[in-house]
C-alpha positions as CSV (number, residue, x, y, z in Angstrom):
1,X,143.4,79.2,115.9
2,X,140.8,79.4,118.8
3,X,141.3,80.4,122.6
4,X,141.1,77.0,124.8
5,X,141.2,76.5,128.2
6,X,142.1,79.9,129.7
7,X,142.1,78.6,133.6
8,X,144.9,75.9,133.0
9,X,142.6,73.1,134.4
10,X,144.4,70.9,132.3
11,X,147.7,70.9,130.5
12,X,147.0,72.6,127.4
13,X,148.0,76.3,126.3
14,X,145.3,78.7,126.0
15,X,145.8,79.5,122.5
16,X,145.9,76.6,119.9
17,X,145.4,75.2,116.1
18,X,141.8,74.6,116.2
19,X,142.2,70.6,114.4
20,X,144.8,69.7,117.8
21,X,142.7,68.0,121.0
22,X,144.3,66.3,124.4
23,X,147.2,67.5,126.8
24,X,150.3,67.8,126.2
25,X,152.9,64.9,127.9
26,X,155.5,66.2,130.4
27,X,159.2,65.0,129.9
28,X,161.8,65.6,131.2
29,X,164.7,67.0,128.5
30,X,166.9,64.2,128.8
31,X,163.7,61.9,127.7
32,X,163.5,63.6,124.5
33,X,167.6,64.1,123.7
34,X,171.3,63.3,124.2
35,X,172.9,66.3,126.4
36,X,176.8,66.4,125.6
37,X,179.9,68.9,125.1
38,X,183.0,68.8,123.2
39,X,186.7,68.4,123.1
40,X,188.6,71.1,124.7
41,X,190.4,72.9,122.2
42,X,194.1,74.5,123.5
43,X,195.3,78.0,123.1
44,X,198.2,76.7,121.2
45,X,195.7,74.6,118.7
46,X,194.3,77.9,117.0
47,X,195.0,78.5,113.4
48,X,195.1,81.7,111.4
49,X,192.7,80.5,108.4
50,X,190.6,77.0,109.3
51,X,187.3,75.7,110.7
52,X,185.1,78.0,112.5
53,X,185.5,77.9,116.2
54,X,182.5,78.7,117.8
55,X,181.6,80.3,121.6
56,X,178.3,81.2,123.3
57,X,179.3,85.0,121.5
58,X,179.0,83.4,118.1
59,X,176.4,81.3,118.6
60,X,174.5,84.3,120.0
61,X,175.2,86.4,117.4
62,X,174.7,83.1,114.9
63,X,171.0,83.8,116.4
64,X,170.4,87.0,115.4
65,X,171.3,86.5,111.9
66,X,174.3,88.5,112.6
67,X,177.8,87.0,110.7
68,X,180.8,86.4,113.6
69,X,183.2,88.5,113.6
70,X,187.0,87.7,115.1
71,X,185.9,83.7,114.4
72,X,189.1,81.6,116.1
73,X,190.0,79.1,113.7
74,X,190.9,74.9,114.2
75,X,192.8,73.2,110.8
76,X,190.9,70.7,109.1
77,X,192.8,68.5,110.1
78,X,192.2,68.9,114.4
79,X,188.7,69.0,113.4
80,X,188.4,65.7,110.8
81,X,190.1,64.1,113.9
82,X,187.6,65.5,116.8
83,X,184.6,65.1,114.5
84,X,185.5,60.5,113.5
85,X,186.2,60.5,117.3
86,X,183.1,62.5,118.9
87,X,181.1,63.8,116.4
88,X,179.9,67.5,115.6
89,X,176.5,68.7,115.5
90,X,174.5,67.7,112.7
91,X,171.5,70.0,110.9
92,X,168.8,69.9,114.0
93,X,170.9,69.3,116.5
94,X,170.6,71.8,119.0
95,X,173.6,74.6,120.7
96,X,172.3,76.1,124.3
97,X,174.5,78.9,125.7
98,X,176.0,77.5,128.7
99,X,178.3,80.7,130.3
100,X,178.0,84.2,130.2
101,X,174.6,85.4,128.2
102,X,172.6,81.7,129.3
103,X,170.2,79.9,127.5
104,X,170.6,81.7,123.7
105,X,169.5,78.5,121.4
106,X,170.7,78.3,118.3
107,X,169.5,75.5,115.5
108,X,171.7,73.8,113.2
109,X,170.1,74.5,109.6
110,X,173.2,74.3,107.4
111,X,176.3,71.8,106.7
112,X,178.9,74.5,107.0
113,X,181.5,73.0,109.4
114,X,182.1,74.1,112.7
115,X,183.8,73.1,115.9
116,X,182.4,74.9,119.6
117,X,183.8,75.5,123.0
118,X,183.4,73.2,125.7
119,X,182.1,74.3,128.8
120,X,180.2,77.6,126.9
121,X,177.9,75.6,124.9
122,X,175.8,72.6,125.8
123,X,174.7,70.6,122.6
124,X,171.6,68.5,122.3
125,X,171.3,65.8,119.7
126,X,169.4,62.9,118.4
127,X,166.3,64.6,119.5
128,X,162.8,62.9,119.1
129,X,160.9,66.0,118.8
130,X,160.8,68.8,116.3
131,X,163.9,70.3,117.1
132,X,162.2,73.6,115.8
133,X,159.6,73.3,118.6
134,X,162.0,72.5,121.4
135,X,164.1,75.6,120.2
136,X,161.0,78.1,121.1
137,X,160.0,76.0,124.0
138,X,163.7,76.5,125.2
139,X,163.2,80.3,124.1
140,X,159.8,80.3,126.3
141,X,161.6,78.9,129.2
142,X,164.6,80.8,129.0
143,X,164.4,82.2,133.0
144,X,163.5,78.7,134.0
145,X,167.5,77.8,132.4
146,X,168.9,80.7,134.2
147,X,167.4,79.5,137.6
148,X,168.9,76.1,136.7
149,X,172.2,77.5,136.9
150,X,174.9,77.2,139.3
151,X,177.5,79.0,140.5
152,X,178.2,82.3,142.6
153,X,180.3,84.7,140.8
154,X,179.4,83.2,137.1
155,X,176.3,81.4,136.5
156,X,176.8,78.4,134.1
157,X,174.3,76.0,133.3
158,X,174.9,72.1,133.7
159,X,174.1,69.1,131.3
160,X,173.4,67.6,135.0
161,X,170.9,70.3,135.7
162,X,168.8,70.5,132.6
163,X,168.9,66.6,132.0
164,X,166.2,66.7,134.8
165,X,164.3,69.9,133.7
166,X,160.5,69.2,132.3
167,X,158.5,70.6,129.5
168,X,155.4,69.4,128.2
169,X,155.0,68.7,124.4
170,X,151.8,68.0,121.8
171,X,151.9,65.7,119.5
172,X,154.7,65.8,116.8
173,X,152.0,67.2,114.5
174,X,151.0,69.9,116.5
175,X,155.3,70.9,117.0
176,X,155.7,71.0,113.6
177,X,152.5,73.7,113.5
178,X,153.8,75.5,116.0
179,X,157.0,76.0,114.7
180,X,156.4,76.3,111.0
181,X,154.1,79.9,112.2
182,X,156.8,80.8,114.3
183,X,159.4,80.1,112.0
184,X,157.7,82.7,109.4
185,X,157.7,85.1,111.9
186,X,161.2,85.1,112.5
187,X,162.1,85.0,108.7
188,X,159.9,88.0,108.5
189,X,161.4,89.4,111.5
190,X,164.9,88.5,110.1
191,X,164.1,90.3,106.8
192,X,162.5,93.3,108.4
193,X,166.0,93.8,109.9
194,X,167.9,93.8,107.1
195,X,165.5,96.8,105.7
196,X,166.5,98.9,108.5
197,X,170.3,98.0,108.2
198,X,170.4,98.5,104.8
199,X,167.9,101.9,104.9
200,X,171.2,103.2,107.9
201,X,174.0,102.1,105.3
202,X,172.1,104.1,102.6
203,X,171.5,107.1,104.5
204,X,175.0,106.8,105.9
205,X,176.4,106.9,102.6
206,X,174.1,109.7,101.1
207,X,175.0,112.1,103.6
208,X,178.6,111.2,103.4
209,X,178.8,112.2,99.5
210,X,176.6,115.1,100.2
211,X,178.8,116.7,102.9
212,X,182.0,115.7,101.5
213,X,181.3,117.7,98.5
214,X,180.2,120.2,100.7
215,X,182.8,120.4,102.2
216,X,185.5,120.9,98.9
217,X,182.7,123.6,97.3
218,X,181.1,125.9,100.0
219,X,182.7,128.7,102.3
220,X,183.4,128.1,106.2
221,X,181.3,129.4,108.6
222,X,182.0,129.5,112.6
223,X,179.3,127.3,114.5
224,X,179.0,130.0,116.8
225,X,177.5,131.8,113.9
226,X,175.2,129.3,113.3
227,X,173.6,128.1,116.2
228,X,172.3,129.4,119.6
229,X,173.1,127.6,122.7
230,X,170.7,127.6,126.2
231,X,171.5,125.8,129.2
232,X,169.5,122.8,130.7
233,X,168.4,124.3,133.9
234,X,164.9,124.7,133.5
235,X,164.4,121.6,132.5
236,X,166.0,119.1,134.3
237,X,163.6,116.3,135.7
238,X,163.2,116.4,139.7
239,X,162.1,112.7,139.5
240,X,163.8,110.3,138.8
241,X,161.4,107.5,138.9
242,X,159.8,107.4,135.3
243,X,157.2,106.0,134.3
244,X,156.8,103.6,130.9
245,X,153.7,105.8,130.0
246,X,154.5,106.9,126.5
247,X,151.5,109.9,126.8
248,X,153.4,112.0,129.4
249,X,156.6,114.2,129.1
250,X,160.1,111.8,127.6
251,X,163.4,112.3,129.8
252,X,166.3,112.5,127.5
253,X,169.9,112.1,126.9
254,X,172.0,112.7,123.8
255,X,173.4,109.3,124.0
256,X,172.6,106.3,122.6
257,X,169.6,105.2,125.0
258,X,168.0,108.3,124.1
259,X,164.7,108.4,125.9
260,X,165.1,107.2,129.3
261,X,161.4,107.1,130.0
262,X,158.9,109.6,130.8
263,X,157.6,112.1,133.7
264,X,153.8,113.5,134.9
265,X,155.8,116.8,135.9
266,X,154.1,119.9,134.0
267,X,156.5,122.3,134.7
268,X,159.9,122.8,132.9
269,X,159.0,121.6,130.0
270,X,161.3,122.6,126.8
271,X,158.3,123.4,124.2
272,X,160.5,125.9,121.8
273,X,160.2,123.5,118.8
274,X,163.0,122.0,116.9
275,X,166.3,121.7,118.8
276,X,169.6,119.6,118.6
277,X,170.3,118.2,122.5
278,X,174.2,117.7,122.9
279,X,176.1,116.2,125.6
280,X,179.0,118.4,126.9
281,X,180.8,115.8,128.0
282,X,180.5,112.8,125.3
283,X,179.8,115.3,122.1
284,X,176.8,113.0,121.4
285,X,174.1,114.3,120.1
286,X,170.0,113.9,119.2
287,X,167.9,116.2,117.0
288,X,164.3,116.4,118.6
289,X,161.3,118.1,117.5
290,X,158.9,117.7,120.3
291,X,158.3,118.5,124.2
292,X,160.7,116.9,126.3
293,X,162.7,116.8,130.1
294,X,166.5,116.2,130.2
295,X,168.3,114.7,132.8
296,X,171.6,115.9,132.8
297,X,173.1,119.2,133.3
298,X,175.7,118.4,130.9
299,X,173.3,119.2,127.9
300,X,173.4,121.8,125.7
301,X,170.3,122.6,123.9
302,X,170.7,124.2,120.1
303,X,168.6,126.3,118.0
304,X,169.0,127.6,114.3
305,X,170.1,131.4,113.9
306,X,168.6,132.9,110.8
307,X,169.3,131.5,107.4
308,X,170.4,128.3,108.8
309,X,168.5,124.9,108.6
310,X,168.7,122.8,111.8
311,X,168.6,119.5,110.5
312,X,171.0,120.1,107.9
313,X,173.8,121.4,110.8
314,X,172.4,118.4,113.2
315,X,173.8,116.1,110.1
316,X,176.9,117.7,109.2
317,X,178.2,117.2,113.4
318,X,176.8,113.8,112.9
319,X,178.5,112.9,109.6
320,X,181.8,114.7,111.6
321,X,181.4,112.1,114.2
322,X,182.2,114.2,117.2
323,X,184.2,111.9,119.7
324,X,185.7,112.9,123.0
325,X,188.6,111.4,124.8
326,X,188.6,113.8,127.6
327,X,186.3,114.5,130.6
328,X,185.5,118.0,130.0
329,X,183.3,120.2,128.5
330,X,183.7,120.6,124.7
331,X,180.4,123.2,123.4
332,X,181.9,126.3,123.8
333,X,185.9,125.6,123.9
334,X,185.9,123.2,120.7
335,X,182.5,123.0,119.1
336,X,181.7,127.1,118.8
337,X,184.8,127.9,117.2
338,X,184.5,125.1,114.9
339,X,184.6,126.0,111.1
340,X,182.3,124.4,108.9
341,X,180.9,124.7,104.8
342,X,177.7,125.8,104.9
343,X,175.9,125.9,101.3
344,X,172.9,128.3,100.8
345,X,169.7,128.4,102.6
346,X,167.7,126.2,99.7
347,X,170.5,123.8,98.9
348,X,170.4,123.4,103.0
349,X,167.1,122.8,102.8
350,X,166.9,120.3,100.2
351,X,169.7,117.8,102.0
352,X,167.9,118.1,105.3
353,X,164.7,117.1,103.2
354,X,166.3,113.8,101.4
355,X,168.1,112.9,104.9
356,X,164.6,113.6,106.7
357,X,162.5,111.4,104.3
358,X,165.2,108.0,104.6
359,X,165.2,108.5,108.4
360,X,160.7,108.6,108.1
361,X,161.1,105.9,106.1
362,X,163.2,103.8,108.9
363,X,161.4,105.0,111.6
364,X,158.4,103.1,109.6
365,X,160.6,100.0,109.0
366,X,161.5,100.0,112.9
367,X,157.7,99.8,113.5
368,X,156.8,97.2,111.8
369,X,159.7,95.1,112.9
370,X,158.4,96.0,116.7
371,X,155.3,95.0,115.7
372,X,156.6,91.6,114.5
373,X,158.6,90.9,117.6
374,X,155.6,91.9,120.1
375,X,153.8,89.2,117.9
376,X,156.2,86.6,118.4
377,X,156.0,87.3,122.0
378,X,152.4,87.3,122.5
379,X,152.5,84.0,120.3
380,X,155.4,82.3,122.7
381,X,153.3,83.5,126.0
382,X,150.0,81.8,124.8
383,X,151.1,78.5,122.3
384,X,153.4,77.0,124.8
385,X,152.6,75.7,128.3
């Protein structure tokens, strides 16, 4: 590739194959496709077992590589009928999420039949450009579909509306460039995922043999026993208003958002080394092992009494999975008098090791899948006009 053309004179992207001269030709999208919906399918028309019935949730989650879950269901024989009389979408043909989440786009790739929603999915077909291309040019554009959309209390996009939306497209050649690199990306992207899914299950199941058998072999032991407590106080962030500066001081929270950004303050900072941060309230909880702010008052923070490994406790509550129905304060009414198995220092040692080393190894696998998706981004922003 070379850079081209970085002050937009002229209708070209700035980054580019180096063999593809010329600007590209604005059209508008109903130029380059057929916009339609579907059939309305009634309540009373579901089946138990059938044809998948596709939403904009499936078609989102289609998109991600992820397999629907709670799929509705049309028999064979509603959709036979539907598909001689209006057709379903063919491999290529393109599905654009038209109601809730907008503008997800999802390409047809395989035969599998399906039947979709009317209204929550806008389908564009006998297209005359690499459907591939127009995917991540959709993609690119996604906030220019969301300003297409109308309505007050729900935005929905409108075949009327995009029909009249422009992009501007290379030659064929040049699509099919484009979105044969971008289409290894994502395949590379796809399969980076599926390492860190399956690293989770592992360690998920590991821990869950280890502490089971813990639990029918070892002696019971009062957390209270275990673990020291201290309250947030000191080190509850006065501002608010983080910054996105990784360098400076994290703000946490023992739920699942974790780090909610970071702070320039220099004063009440928790420096004490390992700790397990829990929330009171929620019985989440986060082992850390470096400097950090909190937020809430609600957290507990938890050191290791003597003989006792950290980690090793911070994945026996986790493998418990501590959940909380009530809105009250759980550490010291529930969680101290808890009795748990608690195996010998070395034996402690060794489980928080292999636990330890498969989270290293997913924290790796997450950062080369950040890496893959901030490449794809940087690759959307610069081939595409």
């Amino acid at each position: 590739m070379k850079i081209k053309n970085r002050n937009k004179s002229s209708n070209v992207p700035n980054l580019r194959f180096p063999e593809f001269e010329g600007e590209w030709k604005a059209r508008e999208l109903e130029e380059i496709c057929e916009l339609t919906s579907s059939k309305r399918i009634y309540l009373s028309e579901y089946v138990d077992n059938g044809i998948p019935f596709y939403r904009g949730k499936e078609i989102s989650e289609l998109k991600q590589n992820i397999q629907p879950k709670d799929v509705l269901y049309i028999s064979s024989e509603l959709y036979n009928e539907y598909k001689n009389k209006y057709g379903v979408p063919q491999i290529n043909d393109i599905l654009i999420t038209a109601v809730g989440t907008l503008g997800n786009v999802l390409v047809i790739k395989n035969k599998d039949p399906f039947y979709f929603k009317d209204g929550n999915l806008i389908w564009l077909k006998d297209i005359n450009v690499e459907s591939d291309f127009l995917a991540y040019l959709l993609e690119v554009n996604k906030k220019g579909l969301e300003l297409s959309a109308i309505g007050s209390s729900q935005k929905a996009l409108t075949m009327v509306e995009l029909k009249k939306l422009t992009f501007s497209f290379p030659s064929k050649e040049e699509q099919n460039k484009i979105a044969t690199l971008l289409s290894l990306i994502d395949t590379r992207i796809s399969t980076q995922s599926q390492i860190i899914e399956e690293l989770k299950s592992l360690k998920k199941t590991l821990r869950s043999n280890l502490y089971q058998q813990i639990i029918e072999t070892e002696k019971t032991n009062k957390i209270a026993n275990l673990l020291n407590y201290e309250q947030p106080t000191n080190y509850i962030v006065t501002n608010t208003n983080y910054s996105n500066d990784c360098s400076l001081t994290p703000v946490l929270t023992a739920n699942k958002a974790f780090i909610l950004g970071y702070t320039n303050e220099k004063f009440g900072i928790y420096d004490k080394g390992e700790c397990i941060i829990f929330d009171d309230f929620t019985m989440d909880l986060k082992y850390v092992d470096f400097p950090f702010k909190v937020k809430s008052s609600a957290i507990k923070i938890l050191t290791a009494k003597l003989g006792v490994n950290l980690r090793f406790i911070y994945e026996y509550l986790s493998f418990l999975k501590l959940t909380s129905t009530d809105h009250k304060r759980h550490y010291i009414s529930e969680i101290e008098p808890m009795c748990i198995s608690l195996p010998k220092i070395e034996f402690q040692n060794k489980t928080a090791n292999i636990l330890s080393l498969l989270d290293k190894k997913k924290d790796l696998e997450i950062k080369q899948y950040d890496l893959l998706v901030n490449q794809k981004k940087y690759l959307l922003s610069q081939m595409f006009i």
